[in-house]
Backbone as CSV, one residue per row, in Angstrom:
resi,resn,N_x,N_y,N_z,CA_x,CA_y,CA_z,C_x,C_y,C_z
1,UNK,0.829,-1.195,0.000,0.000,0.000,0.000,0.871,1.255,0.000
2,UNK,2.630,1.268,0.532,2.652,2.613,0.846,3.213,2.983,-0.513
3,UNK,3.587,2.273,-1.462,3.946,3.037,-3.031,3.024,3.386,-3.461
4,UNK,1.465,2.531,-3.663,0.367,3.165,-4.980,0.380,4.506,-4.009
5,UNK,0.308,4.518,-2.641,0.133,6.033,-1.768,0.777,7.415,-2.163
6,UNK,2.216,6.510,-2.323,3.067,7.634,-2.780,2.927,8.032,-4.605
7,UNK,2.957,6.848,-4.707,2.473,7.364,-6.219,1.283,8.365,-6.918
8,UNK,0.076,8.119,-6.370,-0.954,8.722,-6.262,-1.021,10.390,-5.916
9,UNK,0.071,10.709,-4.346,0.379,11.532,-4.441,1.316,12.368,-5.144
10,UNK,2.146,11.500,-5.622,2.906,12.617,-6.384,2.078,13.344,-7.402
11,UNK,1.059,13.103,-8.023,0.376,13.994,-8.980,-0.090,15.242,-8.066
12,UNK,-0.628,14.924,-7.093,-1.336,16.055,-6.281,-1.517,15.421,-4.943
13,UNK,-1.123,16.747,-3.638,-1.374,16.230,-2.320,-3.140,15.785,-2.201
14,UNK,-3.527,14.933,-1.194,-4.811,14.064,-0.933,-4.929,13.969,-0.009
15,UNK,-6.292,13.705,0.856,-6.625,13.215,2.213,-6.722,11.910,1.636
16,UNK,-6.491,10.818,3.385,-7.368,9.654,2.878,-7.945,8.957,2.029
17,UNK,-9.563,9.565,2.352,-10.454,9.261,1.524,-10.356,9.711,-0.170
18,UNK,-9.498,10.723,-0.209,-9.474,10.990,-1.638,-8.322,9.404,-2.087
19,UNK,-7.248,9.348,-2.039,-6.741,8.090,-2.576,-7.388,6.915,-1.903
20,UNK,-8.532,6.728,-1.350,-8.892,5.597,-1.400,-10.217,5.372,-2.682
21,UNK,-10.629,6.473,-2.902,-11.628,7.079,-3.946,-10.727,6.617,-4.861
22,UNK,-9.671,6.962,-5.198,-8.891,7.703,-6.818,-8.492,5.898,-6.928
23,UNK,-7.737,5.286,-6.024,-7.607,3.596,-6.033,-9.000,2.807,-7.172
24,UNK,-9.832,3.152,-6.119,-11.214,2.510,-6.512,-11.406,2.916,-7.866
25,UNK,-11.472,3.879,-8.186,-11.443,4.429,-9.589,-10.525,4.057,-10.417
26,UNK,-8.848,3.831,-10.557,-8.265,3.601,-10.919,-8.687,1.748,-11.513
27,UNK,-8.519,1.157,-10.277,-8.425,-0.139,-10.463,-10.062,-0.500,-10.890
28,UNK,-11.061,0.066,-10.752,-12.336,-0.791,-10.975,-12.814,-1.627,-9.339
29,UNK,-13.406,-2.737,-9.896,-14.458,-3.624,-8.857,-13.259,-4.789,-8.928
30,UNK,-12.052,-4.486,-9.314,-11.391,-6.045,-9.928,-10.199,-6.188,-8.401
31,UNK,-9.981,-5.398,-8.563,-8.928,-5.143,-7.396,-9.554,-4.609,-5.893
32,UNK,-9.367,-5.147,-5.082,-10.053,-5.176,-3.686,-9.958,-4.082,-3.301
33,UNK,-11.223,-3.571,-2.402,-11.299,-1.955,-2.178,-10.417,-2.023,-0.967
34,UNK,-9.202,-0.825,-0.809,-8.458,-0.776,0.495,-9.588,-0.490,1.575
35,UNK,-8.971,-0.831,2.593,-9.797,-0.445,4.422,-9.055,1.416,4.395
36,UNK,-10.002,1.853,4.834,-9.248,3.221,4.646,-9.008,3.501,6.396
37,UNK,-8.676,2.516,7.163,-7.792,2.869,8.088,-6.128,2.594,7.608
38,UNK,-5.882,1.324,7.152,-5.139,0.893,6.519,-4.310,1.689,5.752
39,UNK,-5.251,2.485,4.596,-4.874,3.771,4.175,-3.899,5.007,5.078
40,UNK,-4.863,5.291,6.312,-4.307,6.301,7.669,-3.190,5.901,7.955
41,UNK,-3.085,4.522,8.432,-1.988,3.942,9.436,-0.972,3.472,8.105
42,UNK,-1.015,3.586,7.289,0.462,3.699,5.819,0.627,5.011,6.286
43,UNK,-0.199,6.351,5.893,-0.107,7.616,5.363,0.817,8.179,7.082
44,UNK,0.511,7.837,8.102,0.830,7.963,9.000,2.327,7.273,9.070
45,UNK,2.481,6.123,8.873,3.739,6.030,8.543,4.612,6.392,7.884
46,UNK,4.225,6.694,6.624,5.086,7.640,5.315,5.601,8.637,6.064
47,UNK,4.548,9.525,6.483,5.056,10.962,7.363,6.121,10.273,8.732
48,UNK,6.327,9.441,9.416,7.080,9.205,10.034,8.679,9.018,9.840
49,UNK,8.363,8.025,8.306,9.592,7.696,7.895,10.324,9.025,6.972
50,UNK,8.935,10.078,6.965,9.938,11.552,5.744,9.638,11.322,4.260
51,UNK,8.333,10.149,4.530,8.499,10.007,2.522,7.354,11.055,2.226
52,UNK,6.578,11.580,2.975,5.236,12.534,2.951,5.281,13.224,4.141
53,UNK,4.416,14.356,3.894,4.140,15.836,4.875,2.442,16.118,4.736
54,UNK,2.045,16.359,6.261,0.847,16.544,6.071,0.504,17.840,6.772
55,UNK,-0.956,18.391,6.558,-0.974,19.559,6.938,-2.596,19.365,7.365
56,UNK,-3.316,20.361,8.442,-4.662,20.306,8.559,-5.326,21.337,7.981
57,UNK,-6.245,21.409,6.992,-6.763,21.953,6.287,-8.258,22.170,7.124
58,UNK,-8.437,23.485,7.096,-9.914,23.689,8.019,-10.903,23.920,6.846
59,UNK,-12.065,23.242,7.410,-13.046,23.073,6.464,-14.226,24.050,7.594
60,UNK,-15.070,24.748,6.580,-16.202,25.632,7.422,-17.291,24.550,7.572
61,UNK,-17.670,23.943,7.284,-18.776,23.121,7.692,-18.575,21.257,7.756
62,UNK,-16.894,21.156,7.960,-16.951,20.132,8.315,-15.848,19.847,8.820
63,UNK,-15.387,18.486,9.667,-14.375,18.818,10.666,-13.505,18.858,9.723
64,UNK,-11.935,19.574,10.326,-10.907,19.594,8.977,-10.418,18.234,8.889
65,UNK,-9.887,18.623,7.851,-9.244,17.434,7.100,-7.533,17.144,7.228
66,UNK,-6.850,16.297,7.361,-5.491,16.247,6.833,-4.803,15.904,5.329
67,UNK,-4.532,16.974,4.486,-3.763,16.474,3.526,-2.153,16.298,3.640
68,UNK,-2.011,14.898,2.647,-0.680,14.691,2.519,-0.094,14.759,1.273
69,UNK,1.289,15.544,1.132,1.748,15.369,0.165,3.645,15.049,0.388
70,UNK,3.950,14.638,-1.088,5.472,14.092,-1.237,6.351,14.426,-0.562
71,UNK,7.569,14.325,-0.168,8.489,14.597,0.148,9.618,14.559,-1.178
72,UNK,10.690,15.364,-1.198,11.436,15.159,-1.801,12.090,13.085,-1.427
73,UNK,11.970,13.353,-0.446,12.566,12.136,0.292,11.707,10.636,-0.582
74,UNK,10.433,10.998,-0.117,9.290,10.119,-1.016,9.397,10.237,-2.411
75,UNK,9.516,11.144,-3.371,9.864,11.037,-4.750,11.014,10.095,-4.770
76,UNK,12.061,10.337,-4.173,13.105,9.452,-4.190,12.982,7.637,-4.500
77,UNK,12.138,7.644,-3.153,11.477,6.080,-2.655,10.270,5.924,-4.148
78,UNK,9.455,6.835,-4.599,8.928,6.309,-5.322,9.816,5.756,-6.473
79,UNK,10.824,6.899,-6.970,11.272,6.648,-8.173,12.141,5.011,-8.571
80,UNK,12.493,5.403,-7.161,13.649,3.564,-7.176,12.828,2.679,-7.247
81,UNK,11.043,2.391,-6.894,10.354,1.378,-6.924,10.177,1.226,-8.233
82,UNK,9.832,2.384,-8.302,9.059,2.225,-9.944,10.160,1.851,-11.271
83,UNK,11.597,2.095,-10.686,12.595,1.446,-11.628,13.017,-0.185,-11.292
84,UNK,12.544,-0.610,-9.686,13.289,-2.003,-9.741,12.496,-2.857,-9.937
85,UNK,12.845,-3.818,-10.734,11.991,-4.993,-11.499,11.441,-5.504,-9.877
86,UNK,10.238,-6.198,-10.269,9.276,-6.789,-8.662,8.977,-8.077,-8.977
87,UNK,8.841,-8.691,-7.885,9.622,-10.160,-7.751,9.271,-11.097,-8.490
88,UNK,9.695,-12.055,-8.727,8.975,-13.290,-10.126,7.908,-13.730,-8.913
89,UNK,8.697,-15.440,-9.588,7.592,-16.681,-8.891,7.953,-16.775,-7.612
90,UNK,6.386,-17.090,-6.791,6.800,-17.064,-5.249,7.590,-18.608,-4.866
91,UNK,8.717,-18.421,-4.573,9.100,-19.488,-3.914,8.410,-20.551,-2.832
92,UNK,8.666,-19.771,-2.057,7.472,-20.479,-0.602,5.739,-19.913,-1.080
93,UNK,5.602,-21.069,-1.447,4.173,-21.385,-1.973,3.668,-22.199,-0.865
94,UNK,2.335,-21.366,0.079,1.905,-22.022,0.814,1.065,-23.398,0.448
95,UNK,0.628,-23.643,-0.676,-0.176,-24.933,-0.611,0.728,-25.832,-0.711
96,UNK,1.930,-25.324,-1.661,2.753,-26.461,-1.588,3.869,-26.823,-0.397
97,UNK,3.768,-26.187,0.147,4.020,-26.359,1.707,3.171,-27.277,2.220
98,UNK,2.175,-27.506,1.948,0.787,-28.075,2.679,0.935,-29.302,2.022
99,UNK,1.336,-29.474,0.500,1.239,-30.845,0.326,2.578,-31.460,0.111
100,UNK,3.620,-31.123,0.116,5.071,-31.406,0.795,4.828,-32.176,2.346
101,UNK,4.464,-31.185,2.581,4.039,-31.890,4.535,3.416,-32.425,4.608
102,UNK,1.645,-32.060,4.376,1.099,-33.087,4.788,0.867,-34.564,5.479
103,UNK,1.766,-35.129,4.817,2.129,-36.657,5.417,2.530,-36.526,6.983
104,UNK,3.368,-35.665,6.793,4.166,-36.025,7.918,3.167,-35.112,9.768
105,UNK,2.357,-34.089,9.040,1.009,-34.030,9.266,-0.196,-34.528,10.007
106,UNK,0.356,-35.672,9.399,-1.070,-37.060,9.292,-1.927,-37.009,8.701
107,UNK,-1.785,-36.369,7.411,-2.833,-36.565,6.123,-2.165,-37.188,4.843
108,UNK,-3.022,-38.351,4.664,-2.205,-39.094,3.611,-3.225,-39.207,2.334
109,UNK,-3.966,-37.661,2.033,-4.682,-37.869,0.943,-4.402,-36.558,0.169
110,UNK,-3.235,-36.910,-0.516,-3.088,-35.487,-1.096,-3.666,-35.513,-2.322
111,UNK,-4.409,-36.313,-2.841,-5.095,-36.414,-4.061,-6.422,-34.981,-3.508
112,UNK,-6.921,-35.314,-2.231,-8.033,-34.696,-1.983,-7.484,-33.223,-1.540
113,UNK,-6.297,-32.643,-1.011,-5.811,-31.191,-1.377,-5.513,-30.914,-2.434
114,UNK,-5.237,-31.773,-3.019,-5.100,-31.366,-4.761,-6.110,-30.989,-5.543
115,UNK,-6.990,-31.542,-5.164,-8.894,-31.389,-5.730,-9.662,-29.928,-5.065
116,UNK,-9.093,-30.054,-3.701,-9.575,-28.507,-3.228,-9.255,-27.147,-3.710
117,UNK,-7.678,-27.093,-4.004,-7.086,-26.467,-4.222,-7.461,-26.009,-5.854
118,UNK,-8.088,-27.017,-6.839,-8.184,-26.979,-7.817,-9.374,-26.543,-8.183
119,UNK,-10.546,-26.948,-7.302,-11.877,-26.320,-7.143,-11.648,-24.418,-6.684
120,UNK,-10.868,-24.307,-5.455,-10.683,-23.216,-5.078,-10.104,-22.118,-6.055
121,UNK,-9.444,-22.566,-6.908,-8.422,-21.872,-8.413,-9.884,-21.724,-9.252
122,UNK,-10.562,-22.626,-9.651,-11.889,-22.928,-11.105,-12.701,-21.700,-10.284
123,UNK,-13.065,-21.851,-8.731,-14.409,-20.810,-8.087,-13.573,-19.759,-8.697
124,UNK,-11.902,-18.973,-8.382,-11.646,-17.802,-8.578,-11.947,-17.583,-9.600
125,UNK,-11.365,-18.441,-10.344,-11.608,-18.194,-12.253,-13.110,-17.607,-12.081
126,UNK,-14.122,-18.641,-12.539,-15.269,-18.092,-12.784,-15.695,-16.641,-11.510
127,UNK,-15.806,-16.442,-10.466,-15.361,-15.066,-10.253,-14.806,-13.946,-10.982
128,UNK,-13.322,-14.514,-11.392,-13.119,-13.345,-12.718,-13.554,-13.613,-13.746
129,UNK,-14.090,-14.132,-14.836,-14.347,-14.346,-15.519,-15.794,-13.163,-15.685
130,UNK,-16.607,-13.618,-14.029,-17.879,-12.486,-14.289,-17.758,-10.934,-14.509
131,UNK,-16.555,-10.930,-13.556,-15.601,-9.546,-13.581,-15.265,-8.678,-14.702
132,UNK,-15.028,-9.781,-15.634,-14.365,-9.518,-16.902,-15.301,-9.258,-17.551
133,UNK,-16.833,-9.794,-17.917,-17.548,-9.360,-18.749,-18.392,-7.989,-18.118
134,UNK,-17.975,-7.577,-17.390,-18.490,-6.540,-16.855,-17.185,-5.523,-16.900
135,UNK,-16.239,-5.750,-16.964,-14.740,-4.386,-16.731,-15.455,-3.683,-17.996
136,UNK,-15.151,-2.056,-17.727,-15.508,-1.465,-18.770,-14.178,-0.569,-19.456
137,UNK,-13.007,-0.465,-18.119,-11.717,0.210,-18.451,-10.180,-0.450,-18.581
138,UNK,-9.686,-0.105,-19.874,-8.611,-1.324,-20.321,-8.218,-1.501,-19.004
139,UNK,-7.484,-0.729,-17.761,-6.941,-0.923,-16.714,-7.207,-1.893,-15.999
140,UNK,-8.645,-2.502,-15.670,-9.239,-2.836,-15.121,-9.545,-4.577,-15.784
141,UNK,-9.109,-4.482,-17.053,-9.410,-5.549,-18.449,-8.453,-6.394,-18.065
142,UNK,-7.128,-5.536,-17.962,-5.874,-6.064,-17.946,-5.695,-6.725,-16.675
143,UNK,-5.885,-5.898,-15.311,-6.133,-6.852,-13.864,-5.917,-8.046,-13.956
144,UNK,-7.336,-7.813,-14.683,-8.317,-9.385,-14.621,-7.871,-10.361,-15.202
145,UNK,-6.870,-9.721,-16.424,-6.488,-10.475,-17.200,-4.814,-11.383,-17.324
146,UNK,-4.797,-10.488,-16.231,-3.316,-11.208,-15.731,-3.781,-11.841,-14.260
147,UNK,-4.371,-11.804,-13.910,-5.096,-12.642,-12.571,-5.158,-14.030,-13.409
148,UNK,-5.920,-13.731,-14.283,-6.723,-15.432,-15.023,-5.756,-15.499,-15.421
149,UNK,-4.926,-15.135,-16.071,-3.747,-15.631,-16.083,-2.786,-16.916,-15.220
150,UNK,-2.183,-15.862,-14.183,-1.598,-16.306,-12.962,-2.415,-17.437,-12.620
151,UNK,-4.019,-17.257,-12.557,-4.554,-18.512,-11.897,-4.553,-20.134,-13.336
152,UNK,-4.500,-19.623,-14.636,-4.923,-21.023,-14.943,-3.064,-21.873,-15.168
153,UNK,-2.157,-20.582,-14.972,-0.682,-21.072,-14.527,-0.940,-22.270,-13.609
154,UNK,-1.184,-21.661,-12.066,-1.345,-22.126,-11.146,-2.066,-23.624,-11.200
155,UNK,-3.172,-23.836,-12.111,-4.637,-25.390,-12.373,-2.861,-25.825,-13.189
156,UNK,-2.223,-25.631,-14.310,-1.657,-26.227,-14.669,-0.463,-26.604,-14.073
157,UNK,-0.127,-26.141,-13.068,0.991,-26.578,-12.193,0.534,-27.851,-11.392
158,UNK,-0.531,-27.337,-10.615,-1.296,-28.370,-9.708,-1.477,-29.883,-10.306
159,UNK,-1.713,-29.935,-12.048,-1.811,-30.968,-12.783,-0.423,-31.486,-12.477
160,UNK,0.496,-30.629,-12.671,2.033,-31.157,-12.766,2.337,-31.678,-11.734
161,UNK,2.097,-31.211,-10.353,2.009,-31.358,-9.041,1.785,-32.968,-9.342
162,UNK,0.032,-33.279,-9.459,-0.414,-34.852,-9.471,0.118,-35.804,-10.189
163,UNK,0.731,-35.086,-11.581,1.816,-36.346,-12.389,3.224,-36.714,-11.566
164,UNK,3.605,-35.706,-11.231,4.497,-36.182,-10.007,4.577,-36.523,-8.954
165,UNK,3.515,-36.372,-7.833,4.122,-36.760,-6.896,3.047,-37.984,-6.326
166,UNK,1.889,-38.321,-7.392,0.977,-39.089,-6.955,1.000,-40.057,-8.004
């Protein structure tokens, strides 16, 4: 959360609720709406660490507000993110943690985590899939479209998973 934050602001300082608005807008219904405490307690940290500055803005008919904006310090931090490549394939893959172990566990049916796991991947799919015929902004197209992606990776690994180890 604290880069799209900083990113967001660098166009223009924001309260809160405005980058949790401009998120939602950005990404669509595809990408999960942030908790906008979550939001506070980043934005609150940024200003701790010097990557953002905030100020209280008095409002006449409503309580004031705090906006935050960049730091030279935070342009910095944004710019190096936005140049360093971000991470491949996850190594420590929790399911496969789960069916590595298992046995030792005391579950000796990994055919039947293999089946869950594979049901649980098909529910996401069709989830996005509904997503998708409803996205109306390329941004939002693309999400989805590297999600279904990532996930029918994932059904075809799981296959690979059962030729090997079962």
């Amino acid at each position: 959360m604290r880069m799209p934050l900083l990113a967001l602001l660098a166009k223009e300082p924001a309260h809160g609720y405005e980058l949790k608005t401009q998120l939602e807008q950005i990404f669509g219904e595809a990408y999960p709406s942030p908790n906008i405490g979550q939001i506070y307690v980043t934005l609150q940290r940024l200003e701790r660490d010097g990557l953002v500055r905030s100020q209280d803005v008095v409002q006449a008919t409503r309580p004031n507000k705090r906006v935050y904006e960049l730091t030279a310090a935070g342009r910095e931090a944004l710019a190096s993110w936005v140049d360093r490549p971000s991470e491949g394939p996850r190594i420590r893959d929790d399911f496969f943690m789960k069916l590595v172990l298992s046995q030792s566990a005391g579950s000796t049916d990994r055919m039947g985590l293999l089946n869950r796991q594979r049901r649980h991947y098909l529910g996401q799919m069709r989830g996005l899939s509904s997503l998708a015929a409803s996205a109306t902004k390329p941004i939002e197209r693309l999400l989805i479209e590297g999600a279904m992606l990532h996930l029918q990776a994932d059904l075809d690994w799981l296959q690979r998973c059962q030729e090997e180890l079962l």
